[in-house]
Steps between C-alpha positions, in 0.01 A plus 500: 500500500365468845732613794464233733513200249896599384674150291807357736787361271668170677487192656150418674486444879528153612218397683710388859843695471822343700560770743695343783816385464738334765871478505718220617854449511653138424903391569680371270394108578168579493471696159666216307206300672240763389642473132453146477196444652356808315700337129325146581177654560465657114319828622555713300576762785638520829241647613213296410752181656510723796116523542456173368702349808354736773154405441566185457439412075626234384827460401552299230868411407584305183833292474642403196794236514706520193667196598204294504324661237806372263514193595101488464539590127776275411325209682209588279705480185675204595137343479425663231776332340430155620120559375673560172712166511210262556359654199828472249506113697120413376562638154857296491317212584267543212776593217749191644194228447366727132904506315636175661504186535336306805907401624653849443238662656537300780853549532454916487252449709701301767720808479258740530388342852845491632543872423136569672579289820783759544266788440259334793787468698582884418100601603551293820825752573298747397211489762719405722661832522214682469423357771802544726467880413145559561577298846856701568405864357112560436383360793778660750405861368115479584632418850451867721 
């Protein structure tokens, strides 16, 4: 074995080591600042968010509102639903007119329109409040 060619055991060198480090204090106020800004930022460390701000990265900061999120799914499944209806309605139609007569399918059918002007009237309700909340609550949070 050569003398001047001996095998190191451990980590390689990294190419630019961090040498300098800086200290700063923060009061109370401030810290619980830090923490959130440095929580909404998903960096994985504070010291990358640190660096990050001073040079001027970008920042980016993802929301997520579990209130509207909710109501976003049950809206969907609420149509969902009413996708589902108009399907059971066409094959109603088509079973009423196929195992009755012309007369008593008219009469279940009469029936079957009064109970889908209600469910009109309960879409119309429906939209309507989605409405008043995007207008009241999603639209006042994207407001600085």
């Amino acid at each position: 074995m050569d003398k001047g060619k001996t095998a190191k055991g451990g980590r390689r060198p990294k190419q630019h080591p961090r040498t300098h480090r800086y200290v700063f204090r923060l009061d109370d106020l401030d810290n619980e600042k830090f923490l959130r800004l440095f929580e909404a930022s998903g960096l994985d460390s504070k010291a990358r968010f640190i660096t990050a701000v001073l040079f001027e990265r970008e920042i980016r900061t993802v929301r997520i509102d579990v209130q509207a999120n909710d109501f976003y799914v049950r809206l969907t499944s609420l149509f969902s639903q009413f996708r589902s209806v108009g399907t059971n309605y066409n094959q109603v139609v088509k079973i009423l007119y196929r195992n009755f007569s012309e007369k008593k399918a008219g009469a279940y059918l009469f029936k079957l329109e009064k109970q889908t002007a209600e469910l009109a009237l309960l879409c119309r309700e429906v939209i309507l409040l989605a409405e008043s909340f995007k207008s009241e609550y999603l639209d006042q949070k994207k407001e600085p």
